[in-house]
KOLTI-842834 format. One record per residue (C-alpha): x, y, z. Coordinates in steps of 0.001 Angstrom, whole numbers, padded with zeros to 6 digits, always signed. Layout:
BEGIN
XYZ ...
This chain:
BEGIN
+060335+085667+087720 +058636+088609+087798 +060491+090391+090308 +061546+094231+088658 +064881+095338+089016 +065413+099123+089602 +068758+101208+090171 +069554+103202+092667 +073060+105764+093309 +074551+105649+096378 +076675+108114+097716 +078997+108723+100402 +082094+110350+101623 +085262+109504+104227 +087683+112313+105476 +090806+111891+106965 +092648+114632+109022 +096416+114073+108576 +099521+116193+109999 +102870+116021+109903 +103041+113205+113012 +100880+111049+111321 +101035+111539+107774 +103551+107721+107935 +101089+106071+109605 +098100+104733+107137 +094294+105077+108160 +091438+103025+107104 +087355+103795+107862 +083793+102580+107042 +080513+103145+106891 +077477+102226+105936 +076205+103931+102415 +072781+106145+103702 +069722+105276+102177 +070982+100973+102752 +070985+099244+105476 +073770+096439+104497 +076271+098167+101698 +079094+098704+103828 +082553+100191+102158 +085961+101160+103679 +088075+103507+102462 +092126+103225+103548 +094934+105631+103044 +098405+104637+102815 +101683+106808+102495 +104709+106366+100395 +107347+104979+101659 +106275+102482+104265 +106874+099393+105067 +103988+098027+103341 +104990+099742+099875 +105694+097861+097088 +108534+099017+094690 +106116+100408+091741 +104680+102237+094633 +107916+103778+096675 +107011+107378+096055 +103150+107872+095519 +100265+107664+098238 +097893+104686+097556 +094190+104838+098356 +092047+101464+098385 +088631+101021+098547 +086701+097781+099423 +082885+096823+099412 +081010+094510+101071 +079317+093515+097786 +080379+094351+094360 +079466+097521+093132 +080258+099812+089873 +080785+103640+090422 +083584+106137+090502 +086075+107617+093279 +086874+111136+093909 +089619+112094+095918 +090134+115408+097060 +092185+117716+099285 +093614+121069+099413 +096442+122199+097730 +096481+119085+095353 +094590+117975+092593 +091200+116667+092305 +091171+112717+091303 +088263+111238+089868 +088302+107403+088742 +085345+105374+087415 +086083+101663+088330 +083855+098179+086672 +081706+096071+089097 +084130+095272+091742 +084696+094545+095588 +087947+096285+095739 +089306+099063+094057 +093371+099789+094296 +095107+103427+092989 +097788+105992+093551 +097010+109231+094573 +099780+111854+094137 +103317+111746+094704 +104974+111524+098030 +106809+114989+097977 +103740+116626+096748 +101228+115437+099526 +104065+116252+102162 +103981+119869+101026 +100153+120121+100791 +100534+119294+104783 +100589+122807+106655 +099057+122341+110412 +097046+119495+109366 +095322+118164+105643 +091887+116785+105245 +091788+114079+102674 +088347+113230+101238 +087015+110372+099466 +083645+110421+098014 +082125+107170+096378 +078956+106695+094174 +077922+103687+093271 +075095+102378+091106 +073288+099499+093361 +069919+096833+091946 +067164+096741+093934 +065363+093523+093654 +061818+093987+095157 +060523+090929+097164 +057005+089807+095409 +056824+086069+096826 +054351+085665+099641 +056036+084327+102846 +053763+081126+102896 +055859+080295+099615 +058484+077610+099917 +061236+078885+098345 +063477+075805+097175 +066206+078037+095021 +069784+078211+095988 +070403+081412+098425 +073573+082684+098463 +075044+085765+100334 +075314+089045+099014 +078492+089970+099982 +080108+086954+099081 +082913+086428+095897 +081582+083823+093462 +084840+081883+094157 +082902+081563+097753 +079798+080781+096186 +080425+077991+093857 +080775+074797+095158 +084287+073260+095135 +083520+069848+094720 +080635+069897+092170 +080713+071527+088559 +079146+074640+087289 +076247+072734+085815 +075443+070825+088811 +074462+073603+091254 +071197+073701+089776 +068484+072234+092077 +067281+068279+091178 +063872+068364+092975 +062405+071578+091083 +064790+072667+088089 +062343+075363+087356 +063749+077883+089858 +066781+079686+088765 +069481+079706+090941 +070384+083566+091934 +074035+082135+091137 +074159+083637+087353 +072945+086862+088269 +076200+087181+089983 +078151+085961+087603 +076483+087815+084837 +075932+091160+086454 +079735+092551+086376 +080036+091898+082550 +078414+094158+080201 +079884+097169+081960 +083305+095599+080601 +082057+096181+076980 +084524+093910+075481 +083957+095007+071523 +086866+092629+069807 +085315+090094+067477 +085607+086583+068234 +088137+084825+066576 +088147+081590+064657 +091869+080446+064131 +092527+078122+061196 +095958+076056+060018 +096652+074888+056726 +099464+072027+056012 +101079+071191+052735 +103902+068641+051844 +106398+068245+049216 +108789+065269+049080 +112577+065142+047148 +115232+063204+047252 +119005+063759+047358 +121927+061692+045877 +125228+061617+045252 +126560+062025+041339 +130138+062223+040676 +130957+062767+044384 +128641+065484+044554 +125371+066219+046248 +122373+066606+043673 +118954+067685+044399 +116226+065308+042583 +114674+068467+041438 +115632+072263+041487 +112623+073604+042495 +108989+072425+043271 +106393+074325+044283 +102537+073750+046095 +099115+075653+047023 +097642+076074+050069 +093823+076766+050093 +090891+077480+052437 +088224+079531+051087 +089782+082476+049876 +092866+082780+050704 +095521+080929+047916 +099348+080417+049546 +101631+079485+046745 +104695+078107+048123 +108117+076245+046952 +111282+075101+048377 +114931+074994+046988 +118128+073069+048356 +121585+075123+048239 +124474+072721+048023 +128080+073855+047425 +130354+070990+046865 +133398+073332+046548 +133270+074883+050125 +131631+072528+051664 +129635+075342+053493 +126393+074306+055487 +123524+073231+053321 +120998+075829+053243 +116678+075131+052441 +115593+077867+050287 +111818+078548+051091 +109265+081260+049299 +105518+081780+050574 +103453+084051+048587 +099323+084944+049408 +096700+086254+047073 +095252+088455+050360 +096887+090047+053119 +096822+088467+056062 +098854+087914+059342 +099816+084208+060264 +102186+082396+062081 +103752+079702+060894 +106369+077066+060598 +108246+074987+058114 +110148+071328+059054 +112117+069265+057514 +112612+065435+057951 +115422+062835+056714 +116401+059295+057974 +119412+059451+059995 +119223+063037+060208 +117407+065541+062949 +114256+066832+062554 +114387+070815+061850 +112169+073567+062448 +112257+077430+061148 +109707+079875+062159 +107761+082067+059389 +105637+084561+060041 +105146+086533+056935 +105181+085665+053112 +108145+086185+051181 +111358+084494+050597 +113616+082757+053655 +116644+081089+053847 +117945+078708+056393 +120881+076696+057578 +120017+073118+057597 +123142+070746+058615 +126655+070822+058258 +127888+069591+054652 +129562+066967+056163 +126488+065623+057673 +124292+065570+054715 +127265+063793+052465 +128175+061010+054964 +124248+059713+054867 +124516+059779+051164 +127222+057363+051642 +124888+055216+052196 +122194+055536+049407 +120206+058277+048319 +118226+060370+050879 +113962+061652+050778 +113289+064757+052339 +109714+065507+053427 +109167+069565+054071 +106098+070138+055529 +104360+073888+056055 +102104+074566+058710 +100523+078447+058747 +097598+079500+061448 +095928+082714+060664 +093125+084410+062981 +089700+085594+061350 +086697+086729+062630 +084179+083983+063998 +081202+083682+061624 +079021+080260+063058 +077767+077822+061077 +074061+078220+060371 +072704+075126+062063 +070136+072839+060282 +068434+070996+063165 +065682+073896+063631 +065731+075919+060645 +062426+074089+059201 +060493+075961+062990 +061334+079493+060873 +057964+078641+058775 +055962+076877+062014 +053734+079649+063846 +055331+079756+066949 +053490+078900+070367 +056116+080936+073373 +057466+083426+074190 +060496+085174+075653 +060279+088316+077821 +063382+090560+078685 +061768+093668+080272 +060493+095738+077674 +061388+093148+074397 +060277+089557+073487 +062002+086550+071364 +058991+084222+069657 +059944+081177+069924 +058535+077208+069934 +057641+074878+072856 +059215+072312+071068 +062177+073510+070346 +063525+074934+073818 +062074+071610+075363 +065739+069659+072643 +067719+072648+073245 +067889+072830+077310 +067055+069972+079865 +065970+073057+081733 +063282+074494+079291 +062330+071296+079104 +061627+070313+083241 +059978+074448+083233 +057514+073363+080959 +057184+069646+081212 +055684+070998+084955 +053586+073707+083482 +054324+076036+086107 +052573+079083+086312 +055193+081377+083800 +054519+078942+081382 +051082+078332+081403 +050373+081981+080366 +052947+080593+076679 +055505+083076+078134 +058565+083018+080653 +060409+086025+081997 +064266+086251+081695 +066029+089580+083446 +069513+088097+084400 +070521+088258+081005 +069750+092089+078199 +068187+090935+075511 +070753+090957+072999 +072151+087601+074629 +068689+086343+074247 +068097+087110+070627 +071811+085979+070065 +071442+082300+071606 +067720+081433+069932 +068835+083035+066374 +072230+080533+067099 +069293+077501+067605 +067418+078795+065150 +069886+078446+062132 +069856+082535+061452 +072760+084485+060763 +074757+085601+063415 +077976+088096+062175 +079624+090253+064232 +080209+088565+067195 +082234+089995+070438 +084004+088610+073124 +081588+090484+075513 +078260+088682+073923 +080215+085585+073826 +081097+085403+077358 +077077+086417+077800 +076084+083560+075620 +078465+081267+077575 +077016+081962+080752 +073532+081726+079483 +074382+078135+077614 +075355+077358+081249 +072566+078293+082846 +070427+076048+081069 +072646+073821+079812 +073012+073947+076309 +076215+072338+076335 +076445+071890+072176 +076806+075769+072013 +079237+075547+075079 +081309+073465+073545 +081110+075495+070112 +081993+079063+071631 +084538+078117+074380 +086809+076615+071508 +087185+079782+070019 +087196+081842+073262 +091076+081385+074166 +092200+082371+070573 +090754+085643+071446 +092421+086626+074080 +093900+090151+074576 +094798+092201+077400 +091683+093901+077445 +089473+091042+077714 +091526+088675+079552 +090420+089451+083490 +086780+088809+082179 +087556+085426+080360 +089666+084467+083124 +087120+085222+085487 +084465+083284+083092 +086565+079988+082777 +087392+079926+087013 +083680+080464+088078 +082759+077273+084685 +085645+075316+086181 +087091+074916+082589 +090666+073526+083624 +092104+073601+080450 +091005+077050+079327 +092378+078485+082781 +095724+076767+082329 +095559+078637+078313 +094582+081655+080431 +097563+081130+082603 +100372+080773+079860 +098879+083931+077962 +098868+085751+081658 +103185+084582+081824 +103802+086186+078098 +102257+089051+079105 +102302+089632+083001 +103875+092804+082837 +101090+094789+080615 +098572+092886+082595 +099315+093282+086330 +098587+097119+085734 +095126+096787+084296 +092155+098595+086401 +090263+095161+086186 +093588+092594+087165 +093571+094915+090416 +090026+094314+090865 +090396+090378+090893 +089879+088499+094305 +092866+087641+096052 +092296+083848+095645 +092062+083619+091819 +094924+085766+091340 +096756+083014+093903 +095526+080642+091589 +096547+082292+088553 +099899+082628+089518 +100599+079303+090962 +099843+077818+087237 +101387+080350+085309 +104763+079766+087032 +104294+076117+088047 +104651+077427+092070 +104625+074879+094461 +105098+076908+097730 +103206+079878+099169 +106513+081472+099667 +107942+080956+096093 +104178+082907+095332 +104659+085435+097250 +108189+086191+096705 +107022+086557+092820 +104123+088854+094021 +106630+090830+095677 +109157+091675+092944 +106340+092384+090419 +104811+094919+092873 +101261+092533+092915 +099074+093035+096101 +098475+089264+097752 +096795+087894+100625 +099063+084532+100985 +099033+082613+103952 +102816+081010+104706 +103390+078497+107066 +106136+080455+108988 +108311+077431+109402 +109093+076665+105414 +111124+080439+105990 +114295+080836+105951 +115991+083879+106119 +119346+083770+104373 +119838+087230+102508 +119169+090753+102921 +116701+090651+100078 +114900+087382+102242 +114773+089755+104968 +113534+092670+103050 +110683+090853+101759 +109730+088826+104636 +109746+091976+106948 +106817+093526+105487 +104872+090230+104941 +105543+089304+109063 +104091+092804+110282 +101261+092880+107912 +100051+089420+108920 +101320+089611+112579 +103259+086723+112558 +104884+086690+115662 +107144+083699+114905 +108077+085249+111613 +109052+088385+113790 +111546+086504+115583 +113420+085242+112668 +113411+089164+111889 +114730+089610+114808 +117495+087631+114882 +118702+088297+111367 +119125+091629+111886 +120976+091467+115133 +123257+089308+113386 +123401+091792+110786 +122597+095399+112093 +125230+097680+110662 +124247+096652+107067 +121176+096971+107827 +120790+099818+109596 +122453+101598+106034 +120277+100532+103643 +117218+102729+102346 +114617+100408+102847 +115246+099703+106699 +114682+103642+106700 +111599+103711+104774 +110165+101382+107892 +108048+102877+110302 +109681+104014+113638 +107853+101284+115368 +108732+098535+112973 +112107+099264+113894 +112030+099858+117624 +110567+095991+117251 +113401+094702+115516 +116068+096293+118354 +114133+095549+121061 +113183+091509+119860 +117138+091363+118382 +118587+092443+121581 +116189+089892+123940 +117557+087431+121990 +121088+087921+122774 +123055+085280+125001 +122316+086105+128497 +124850+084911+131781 +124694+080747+131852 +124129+080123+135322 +124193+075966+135112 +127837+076723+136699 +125878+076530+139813 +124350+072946+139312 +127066+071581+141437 +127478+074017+144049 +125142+073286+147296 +122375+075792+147577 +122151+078151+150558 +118650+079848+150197 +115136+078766+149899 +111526+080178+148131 +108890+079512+149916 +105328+079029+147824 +102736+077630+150067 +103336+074141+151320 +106685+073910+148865 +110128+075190+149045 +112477+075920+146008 +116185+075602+146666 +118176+078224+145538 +121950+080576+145593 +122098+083604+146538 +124282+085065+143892 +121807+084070+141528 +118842+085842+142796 +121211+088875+143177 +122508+088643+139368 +119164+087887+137828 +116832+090774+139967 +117915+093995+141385 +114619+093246+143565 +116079+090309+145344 +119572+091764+145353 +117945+094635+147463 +116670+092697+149889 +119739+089967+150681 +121662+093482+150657 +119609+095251+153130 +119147+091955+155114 +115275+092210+155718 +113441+090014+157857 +111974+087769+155748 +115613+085953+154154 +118086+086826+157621 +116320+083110+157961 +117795+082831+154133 +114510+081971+153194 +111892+084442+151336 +108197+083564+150938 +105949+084585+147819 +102438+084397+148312 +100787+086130+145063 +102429+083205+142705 +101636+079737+142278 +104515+077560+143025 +104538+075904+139514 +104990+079850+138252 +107738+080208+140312 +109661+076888+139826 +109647+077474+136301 +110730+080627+136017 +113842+079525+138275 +114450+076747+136407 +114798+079076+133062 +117204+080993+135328 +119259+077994+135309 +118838+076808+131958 +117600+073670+132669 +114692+072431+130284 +111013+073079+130523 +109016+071269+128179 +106027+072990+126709 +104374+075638+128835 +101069+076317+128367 +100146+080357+127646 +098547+080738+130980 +101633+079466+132604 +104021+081743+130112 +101694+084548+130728 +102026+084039+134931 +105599+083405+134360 +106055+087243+132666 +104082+088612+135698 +106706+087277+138012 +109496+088454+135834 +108095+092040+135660 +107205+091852+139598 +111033+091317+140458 +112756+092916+137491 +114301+089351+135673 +112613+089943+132420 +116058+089739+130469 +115940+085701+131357 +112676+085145+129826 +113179+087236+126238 +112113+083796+124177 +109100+083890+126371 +108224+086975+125730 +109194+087068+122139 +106601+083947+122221 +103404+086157+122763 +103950+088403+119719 +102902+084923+118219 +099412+085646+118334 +096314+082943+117718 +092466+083730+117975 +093078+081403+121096 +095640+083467+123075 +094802+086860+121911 +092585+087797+125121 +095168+086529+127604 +097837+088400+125303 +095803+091512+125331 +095231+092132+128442 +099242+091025+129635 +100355+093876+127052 +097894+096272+128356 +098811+095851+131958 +102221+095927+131625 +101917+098724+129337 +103586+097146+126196 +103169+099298+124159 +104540+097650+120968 +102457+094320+121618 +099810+096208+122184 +099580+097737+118631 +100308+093911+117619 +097406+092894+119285 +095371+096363+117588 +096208+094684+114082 +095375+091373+115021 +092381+091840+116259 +091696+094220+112622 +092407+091426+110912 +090766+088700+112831 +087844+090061+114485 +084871+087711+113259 +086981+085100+114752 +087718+086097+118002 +084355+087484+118317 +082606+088314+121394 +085228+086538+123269 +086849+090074+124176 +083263+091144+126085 +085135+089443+129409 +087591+091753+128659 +087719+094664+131443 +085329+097441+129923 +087945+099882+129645 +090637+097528+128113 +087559+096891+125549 +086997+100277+124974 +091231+101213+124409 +090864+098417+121910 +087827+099604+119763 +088822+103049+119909 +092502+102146+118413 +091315+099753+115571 +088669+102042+114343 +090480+105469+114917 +087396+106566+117232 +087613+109563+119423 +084514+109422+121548 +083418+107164+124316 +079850+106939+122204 +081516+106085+119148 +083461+103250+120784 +080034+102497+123007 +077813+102353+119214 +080675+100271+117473 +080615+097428+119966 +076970+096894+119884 +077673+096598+115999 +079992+094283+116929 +077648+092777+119108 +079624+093299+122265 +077609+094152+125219 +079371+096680+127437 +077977+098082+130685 +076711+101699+130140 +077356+103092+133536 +079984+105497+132255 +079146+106755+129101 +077973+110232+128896 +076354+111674+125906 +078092+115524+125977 +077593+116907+122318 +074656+117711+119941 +076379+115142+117682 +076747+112574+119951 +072804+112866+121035 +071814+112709+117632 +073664+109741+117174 +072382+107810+120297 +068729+109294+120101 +067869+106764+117024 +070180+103779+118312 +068696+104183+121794 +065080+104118+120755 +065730+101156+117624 +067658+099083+120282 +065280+099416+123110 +068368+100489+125136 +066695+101683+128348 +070013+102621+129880 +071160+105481+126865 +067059+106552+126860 +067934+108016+130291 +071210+109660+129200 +069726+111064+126170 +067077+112356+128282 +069329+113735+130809 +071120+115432+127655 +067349+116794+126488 +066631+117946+129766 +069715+119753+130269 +069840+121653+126293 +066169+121483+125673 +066257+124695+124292 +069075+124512+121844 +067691+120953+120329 +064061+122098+119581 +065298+124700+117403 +067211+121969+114673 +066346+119827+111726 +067345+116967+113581 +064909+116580+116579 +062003+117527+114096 +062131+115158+112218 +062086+112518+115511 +058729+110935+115986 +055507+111585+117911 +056731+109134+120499 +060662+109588+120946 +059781+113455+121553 +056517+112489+123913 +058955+110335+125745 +062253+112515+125932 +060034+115024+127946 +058726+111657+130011 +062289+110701+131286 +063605+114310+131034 +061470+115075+133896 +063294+112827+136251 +066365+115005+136091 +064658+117963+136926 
C-alpha cells in the first residue's frame, strides 16, 4: 500500500495521405505512444457514404479511436482546408465522432489531403516497491482488459476477494473506480417518497335516482412538511343519463412536482385509474350511467377512492446511532489518502467491514504502525463513508460520491450502506449519469437495478444513444443492455434494432437463423456480411440480388457501396446461376477415358468439350495422347479428378474436405471448367481460422483478387487467432499480406511488423535503403540480437558513413552499437 501514483501525458500523432482514388476506401493505423512501452492506440478513418455507414452518419466522415487500455485525454483532428477539431473524451477504450461533412472533405481533396490525428492522454504510473522475493497472493488482472473481462462470470462482486489473505486488495477496484470522478456527476441523490390516503362513500338509489351518501368529503396527506389537502365529488345526472363523472381536487401547502394516481373501487364494477400529476382540480369519466344504476338495483353501492402521490427530494441519510457514542472515545487509527487522514477507531472498522477486520485481526505491517494507506479511492469518499458510520451529518450528496461510496462499500464489504445507497440510486437516474450507473450496477452484478437501468434506457434511447459516454461503452454491455430493454431473444432481432437506431455493434449471428426476404433484409445484412466476412452470409447476398438486380441496382444505397462490394455481388450472383445439366448423359455409353495413375475415369466426349475449351482443343486438334480416346493427367490425384467429374454430372458428393475443394479449384482453373464449380468456390469466401492459410494462398495464386482482400480483412480481424500459423506461408505471400492489412509501404516496415507479430521471416532479401529505414532497424537490430539486420545496417553505415555521423540520430546511439557498426562495416569494404 504504499506504492505512489504519479501522472504522466502522452502524446502522439497518425497521418493519413488521402486522394481522390482512395478517399472511399477507410484507413486504420497504430502505434505505440513514445515514452511507453505497452499503450498501444489506433486511429481509423472512415468516409461517408460507404457501406459501413449508418443512416445518422450518411453524409459526414467518422474518425474512431481505440486504446489498448482505458485512457482520458482529448483528440485533435486536423487537415488543410478544413477546420481544426478538438474533442476531450472521459476514461475510455474507444472513442467514436464525426469529422466534417462529406461534400466538404471531398473539396478539401486537391492532388492528395493529409489528415492528422493527434492524441494526449493522461496515463498513472504505479511504481513497483515490492521486493521480488515477496509472494504476491493478490488478484492480477491485465491492463488492457474491459472489467466485463475481468470480473468473474460465475462468482459475485464480493467474492473476488482472496480467502487465504483478505488483507491484499485486489487491483480490481482501481479499475472500476479510476474512470469515475472525471464524470463529475453533480445531481443530488434522490430519495423518492409516496403518500396514500382513502376515503370511503356509498351510493343508493332514492326515488329512482342515484344519490351520493355525501356531497363532498375531503382528507390530508402528510409527511414532514409538505400538507396535501384533497376531496372527491360524484357527478350524477339522472335526466341525461350522461356518464358518471368523479370530481377530484388536490391542493399542497409547498410546491412540489409529483406523480400520482387516483383509483376507484366498487363491487361488481371495474377497477379505475386516472393519472395526476399536478395539484388542482380534475374531472373524470367513470362508467356509463347505465352501469352504475343497474348495480344499485341490487342494493346500495361503497366506493373506496384511494390517492397515491410520489414526489422526489434530495437524499439526506439518517444519522446512524450504532457508533455515535466513538465521537467522544480518543481514537486509536488512522486513515491515509495521500496528503489527508480520517481518525478513526480499531474497533469500529473491525463491525463495519469483515475486511478491516481480517487487516487487523493479522496485524500486518500497515497496521501495526495504527495507520493503513488507501489511494484507489480521493479522500472525499473516505471522509464520506466513516462520517456515514460515524452518525455525522452528511447533506449534499451526488450521484458521483454515491457511486464512489458504492464501490468503496464493495470493496470491503459494508453491505448495510450498500443496501442503503443502491435503493435510492435508480430514482436518480438522468441522462447524464446513466452510462456511469449502468456501468456501476453491470460490473456489482445488481440484476434488478440493470433491468431498472434497462427500462429507463427504452423511455429514453433516443437522447441517450448520442451521449459521448453511451459511445464509449464496451460492445458487450451495450449487447446486454439492449437485449433487456427490448426483451430480444435473437442476435439478429439485436442487431437489426442497432441498425435502424444508427448504434455501432459487434454481434455475432449464426448465419443460418438469416433469411433474406426484403430489400430492407438485404440492405442491412449486406453491410453486416462484409464487415464480419461471412462468406456464407455473402452467398445469400448473392443470390438475392441476382434474383432481384434491376431494383437493386436503382436504389441509392446499392450506390453508396464500394466498387468492390459490388463487383462481389455480380460476380457470386452470376456463379450461382443454373449451369447446362449434363445427367442427360447417365444413360448414354461412354466413349473416352481419364487416366490418373493406376485408375481410369469413364467419360463423353461432348462433355469434356462443353465443360473446357482446354479439352475441346485437344479432341479438336486430335493430339496424341486421346486419338487412343484416352487422356492421362499426372499433376492430380485421382480422387481430385473423379470429383470434379462427378460435379460435371451432377451426381452427389457428400462433404469434401477444404483440401480436396481447394485441389478441386486447381483443376478447374488448369482446364478452364470453373463455371461448374461456382458453389465451390463461393464456399471459400466462408472463411474459418482453420482454412484461412489454405484459402490464402489459393486466392493469391490464382490471383483472386476479391478473395484476396476477404482474406486481408479476415486476417485484421482475426489475427491473434490464426497466429503464427501464416509463418509456413511463402515469405512473399507473408509479406503481400502484412503490407495490405497494415497499409505498409516498405519491405522493413512489413519485415519489423512481423517480428511484432512474432512471425519469423527469413531476412535474405530485405535491404535497408533509407536514413529512415536504418534508424528504424539500428535499435530493433541491436535490442533483438538480430545478427542478420546488424550486417545490413552495417552495410548501410559503411556505404553513407558520412551522411549519418553528421545527425541527431546516430549520436545519441551507444558506445557499443557505434564501436560495432565500424566492426561489421569493415567487412563490406
Amino acid at each position: 500500500m504504499n506504492n505512489s501514483t504519479s501522472k504522466t501525458t502522452l502524446e502522439d500523432s497518425i497521418a493519413f495521405t488521402i486522394n481522390k482514388k482512395t478517399v472511399s476506401d477507410g484507413q486504420t493505423k497504430s502505434r505505440v505512444f513514445p515514452g511507453s512501452k505497452n499503450c498501444e492506440w489506433t486511429f481509423s478513418y472512415y468516409p461517408a457514404k460507404s457501406a459501413l455507414s449508418h443512416e445518422t452518419e450518411k453524409n459526414h466522415v467518422r474518425i474512431t479511436l481505440n486504446f489498448d487500455q482505458a485512457v482520458k485525454g482529448s483528440v485533435t483532428i486536423e487537415a488543410e482546408g478544413l477546420p481544426m477539431k478538438t474533442s476531450e473524451f472521459p476514461k475510455c477504450h474507444y472513442v467514436n465522432m464525426f469529422y466534417v461533412h462529406h461534400d466538404d472533405f471531398l473539396a478539401a481533396i486537391g492532388y492528395d489531403l493529409r489528415l492528422t490525428c493527434t492524441v494526449e492522454i493522461d496515463v498513472d504510473f504505479i511504481p513497483e516497491t515490492k521486493p521480488a522475493s515477496e509472494k504476491d497472493t493478490s488478484l492480477k488482472f491485465p491492463k488492457t482488459e474491459s472489467l466485463l473481462n475481468v470480473l468473474p462470470k460465475t462468482e459475485s462482486l464480493l467474492n473476488v476477494l482472496p480467502k487465504t489473505s483478505p488483507a491484499e486488495e485486489p487491483p480490481l477496484f482501481l479499475t472500476m473506480f479510476s474512470g469515475l470522478r472525471s464524470l463529475e456527476h453533480t445531481e443530488k441523490l434522490q430519495n423518492v417518497t409516496t403518500l396514500r390516503g382513502k376515503i370511503l362513500s356509498h351510493l343508493r338509489l332514492d326515488d329512482d335516482k342515484i344519490k351520493w351518501s355525501c356531497a363532498y368529503k375531503f382528507r390530508y396527506l402528510q409527511n414532514e412538511s409538505n400538507r396535501y389537502r384533497w376531496s372527491i365529488n360524484y357527478v350524477v345526472n339522472d335526466e341525461y343519463k350522461w356518464p358518471v363523472e368523479i370530481s377530484a381536487e388536490l391542493y399542497q401547502d409547498m410546491d412540489i412536482s409529483f406523480n400520482g394516481k387516483l383509483i376507484v373501487e366498487a363491487d361488481r364494477l371495474p377497477t379505475k385509474t386516472y393519472p395526476i400529476t399536478n395539484c388542482g382540480k380534475f374531472s373524470f369519466d367513470y362508467l356509463p350511467y347505465e352501469d352504475v344504476y343497474n348495480v344499485l338495483n341490487h342494493g346500495s353501492l361503497q366506493l373506496k377512492f384511494t390517492l397515491a402521490i410520489t414526489f422526489s427530494h434530495d437524499y439526506v441519510p439518517e444519522i446512524r446511532a450504532d457508533f455515535h457514542d466513538y465521537n467522544e472515545v480518543p481514537t486509536d487509527f488512522e486513515i491515509h489518502c495521500k496528503d489527508d487522514r480520517y481518525e478513526v477507531h480499531k474497533d469500529v472498522l473491525t463491525k463495519i467491514s469483515p475486511v478491516f477486520e481480517k487487516k487487523l485481526e493479522h496485524d500486518f505491517i500497515e497496521t501495526g504502525s495504527n495507520m493503513i494507506e488507501i489511494n484507489d479511492f480521493d479522500f472525499a469518499t473516505i471522509e464520506a463513508v466513516m462520517n456515514l458510520c460515524y452518525g455525522r451529518p452528511l447533506d449534499n450528496i451526488s450521484v458521483g460520491l454515491t457511486l464512489d461510496i458504492l464501490y468503496f462499500a464493495a470493496k470491503y464489504r459494508m453491505t448495510d450502506i450498500t443496501v442503503e445507497f443502491e435503493s435510492r440510486l435508480v430514482h436518480s437516474l438522468s441522462i447524464t449519469n446513466f452510462c456511469a450507473v449502468l456501468q456501476y450496477v453491470n460490473n456489482c452484478e445488481r440484476t434488478k437495478l440493470f433491468a431498472e437501468c434497462a427500462e429507463f434506457y427504452k423511455r429514453n434511447e433516443d437522447t441517450i444513444k448520442t451521449t459521448v459516454t453511451f459511445l464509449a461503452l464496451p460492445g458487450p454491455l451495450v449487447n446486454k443492455l439492449l437485449k433487456c430493454a427490448f426483451q430480444f431473444k435473437t442476435e439478429m432481432a439485436l442487431f437489426y434494432h442497432a441498425r435502424q437506431k444508427g448504434i455501432c455493434l459487434d454481434v455475432a449471428i449464426d448465419p443460418s437463423t438469416i433469411e433474406i426476404q426484403t430489400l430492407a433484409d438485404f440492405f442491412q445484412v449486406v453491410p453486416y456480411a462484409w464487415k464480419n466476412q461471412i462468406g456464407s452470409l455473402k452467398v445469400k447476398c448473392a443470390q438475392f440480388y441476382q434474383q432481384n438486380k434491376d431494383e437493386i441496382d436503382k436504389s441509392w444505397e446499392y450506390k453508396s457501396y464500394p466498387k468492390a462490394m459490388q463487383q462481389t455481388l455480380n460476380i457470386l450472383g452470376r456463379r450461382l446461376e443454373a449451369r447446362t445439366d449434363l445427367r442427360e448423359y447417365e444413360n448414354i455409353p461412354t466413349d473416352f477415358e481419364i487416366q490418373c495413375g493406376d485408375n481410369q475415369f469413364k467419360v463423353h466426349k461432348n462433355v469434356l468439350s462443353q465443360i473446357s475449351p482446354v479439352f475441346e482443343a485437344m479432341l479438336r486438334h486430335n493430339f496424341v495422347e486421346t486419338s487412343s480416346n484416352k487422356i492421362e493427367i499426372n499433376d492430380f490425384d485421382f480422387k481430385t479428378v473423379e470429383t470434379a467429374m462427378n460435379i460435371c454430372y451432377g451426381r452427389p458428393c457428400g462433404d469434401l474436405s477444404t483440401e480436396l475443394v481447394l485441389d478441386i479449384l486447381y483443376f478447374a482453373d488448369k482446364y478452364h471448367i470453373a463455371d461448374f464449380f461456382t458453389q465451390l468456390e463461393v464456399s471459400m469466401h466462408n472463411l474459418s481460422i482453420t482454412n484461412f492459410c489454405a484459402v490464402l494462398r489459393y486466392a493469391n495464386t490464382l490471383e483472386k483478387t476479391t478473395l484476396f482482400a476477404e482474406c486481408v480483412a479476415f486476417y485484421n480481424l482475426h489475427k491473434d487467432s490464426i497466429g503464427r500459423d501464416v509463418a509456413a506461408l511463402p515469405v512473399p505471400l507473408v509479406m503481400k499480406l502484412l503490407k495490405a492489412v497494415y497499409h505498409l509501404e516498405t519491405e522493413l516496415e512489413t519485415f519489423l511488423r512481423a517480428r511484432k507479430n512474432r512471425i519469423r521471416l527469413d531476412i535474405e532479401e530485405l535491404e535497408v535503403p533509407t536514413l529512415a529505414d536504418f534508424f528504424k532497424t539500428v535499435p530493433y537490430a541491436w535490442e533483438k540480437y538480430e545478427d542478420g539486420l546488424k550486417m545490413k545496417c552495417a552495410k548501410f553505415w559503411q556505404d553513407n558513413k558520412d551522411t549519418v555521423r553528421k545527425t541527431e540520430e546516430y549520436l545519441s546511439f551507444s558506445r557499443s552499437i557505434k564501436e560495432e557498426l565500424d566492426l561489421l562495416g569493415a567487412c563490406f569494404e
